[in-house]
N, C-alpha and C positions, 0 to 999 in steps of 0.2 A: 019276608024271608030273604035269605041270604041266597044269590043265582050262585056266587063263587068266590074267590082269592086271586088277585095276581102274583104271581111267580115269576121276579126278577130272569130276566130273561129266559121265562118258557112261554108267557102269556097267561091268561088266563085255567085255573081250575076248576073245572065245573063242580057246584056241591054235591051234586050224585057222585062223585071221582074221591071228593074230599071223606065223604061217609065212607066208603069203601075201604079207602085205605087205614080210615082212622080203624076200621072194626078191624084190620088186619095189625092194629098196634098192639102188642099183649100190656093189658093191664090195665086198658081204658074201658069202660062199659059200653051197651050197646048202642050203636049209630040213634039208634028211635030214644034214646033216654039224653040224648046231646042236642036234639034240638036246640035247646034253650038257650045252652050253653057253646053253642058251633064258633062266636069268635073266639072264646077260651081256647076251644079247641083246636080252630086254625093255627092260632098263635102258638098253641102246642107243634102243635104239625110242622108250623116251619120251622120252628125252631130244632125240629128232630131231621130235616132235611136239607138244612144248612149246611153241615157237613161234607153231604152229596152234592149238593150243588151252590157250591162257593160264587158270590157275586163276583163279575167281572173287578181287575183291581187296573188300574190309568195305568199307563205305560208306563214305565220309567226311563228316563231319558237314557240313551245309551251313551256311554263314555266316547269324549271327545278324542281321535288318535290324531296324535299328532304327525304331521308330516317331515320326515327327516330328508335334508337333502342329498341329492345321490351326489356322490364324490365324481368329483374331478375325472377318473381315468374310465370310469362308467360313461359318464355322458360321451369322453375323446373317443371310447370304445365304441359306444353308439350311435355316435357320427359315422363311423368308417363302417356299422355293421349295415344302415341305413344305405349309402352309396354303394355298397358291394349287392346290397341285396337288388336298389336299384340297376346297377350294369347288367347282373344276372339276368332280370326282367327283358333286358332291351337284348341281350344279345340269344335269349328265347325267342322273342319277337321277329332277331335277325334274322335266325336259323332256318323259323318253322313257318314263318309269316313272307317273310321276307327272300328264302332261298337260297340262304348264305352259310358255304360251310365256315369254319374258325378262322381258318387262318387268313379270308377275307377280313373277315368283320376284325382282328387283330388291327391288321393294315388300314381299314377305315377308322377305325379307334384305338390307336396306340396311347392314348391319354389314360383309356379305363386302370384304377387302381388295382382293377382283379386278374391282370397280366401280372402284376407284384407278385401277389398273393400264390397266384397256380407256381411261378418259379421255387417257392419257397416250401412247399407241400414235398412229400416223399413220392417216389417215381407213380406209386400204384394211385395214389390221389390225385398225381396230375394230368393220366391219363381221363382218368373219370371227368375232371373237369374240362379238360380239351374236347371232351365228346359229350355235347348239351343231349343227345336224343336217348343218353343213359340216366339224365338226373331224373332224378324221382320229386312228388313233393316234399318236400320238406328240404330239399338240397345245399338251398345258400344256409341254411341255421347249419347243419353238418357240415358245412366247408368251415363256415366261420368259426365253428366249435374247436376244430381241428387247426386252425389259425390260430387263435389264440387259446388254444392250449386249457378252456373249460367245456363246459355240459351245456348243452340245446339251449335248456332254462336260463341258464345265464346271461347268454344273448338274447335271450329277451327280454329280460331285467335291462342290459345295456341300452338295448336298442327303445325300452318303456320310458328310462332315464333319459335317454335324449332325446324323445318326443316332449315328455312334460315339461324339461328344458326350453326347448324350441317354443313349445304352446306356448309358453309364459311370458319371451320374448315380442310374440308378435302380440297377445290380448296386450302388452305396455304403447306397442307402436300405434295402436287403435285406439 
């Protein structure tokens, strides 16, 4: 006698399971009169449950995207969004780490490009940025946004662009 079927990924059906369901199919007679006939039956059976449970189909590869490269004034963008965000960092460091109001740390570092940047903002932005202990997170993307004159996202599109830039340069030098 037949113990059961396998069932494409459910395992095993016991033929007590398989009777049961078969009496529940209209049209087929009773479980005790199929005996005989149970691989018929099976064969019925999955074939009526195939539908409900579709075998697994292989992946299909997923479309190659291609990489386009970022332009010219992205990457120059991202250079300059890169260094400003670093000065920021350090003259946090100065402020709060370090003990140092602005116009110190100015005078130890009159080279930072972000001395550029605050002259060129409107008055109420350049207070904000002369006072480190008002920045919130996110502060250098908002200053730089306000720099050049696009959205948050952007700079970081810029600044994505000239990291992958940069990476590319050094995996050559290796």
């Amino acid at each position: 006698m037949i113990d059961g079927f396998r069932n494409p990924g459910r395992g095993i059906i016991p033929a007590a399971g398989v009777l049961t369901a078969l009496s529940l199919l209209p049209g087929l007679p009773l479980p005790a009169l199929l005996l005989p006939a149970l691989p018929l039956a099976l064969f019925l059976l999955r074939e009526r449950l195939a539908p409900l449970h579709p075998a697994p189909q292989p992946e299909t590869p997923k479309a190659v995207i291609a990489k386009k490269k970022p332009s010219p004034t992205a990457v120059r963008r991202g250079a300059v969004c890169v260094q400003i965000k670093d000065e920021i960092k350090q003259i946090l460091y100065m402020t709060r780490e370090g003990g140092k109001n602005i116009t110190e740390i100015r005078a130890e570092r009159p080279e930072f490009r972000f001395w550029k940047i605050v002259e060129e903002l409107p008055e109420e932005d350049r207070y904000i940025a002369l006072h480190p202990n008002q920045w919130e997170p996110g502060y250098p993307a908002l200053l730089l946004s306000k720099y050049f004159s696009v959205s948050k996202p952007t700079i970081r599109d810029y600044i994505t662009a000239f990291n992958r830039t940069h990476s590319n340069e050094k995996r050559r030098d290796h």
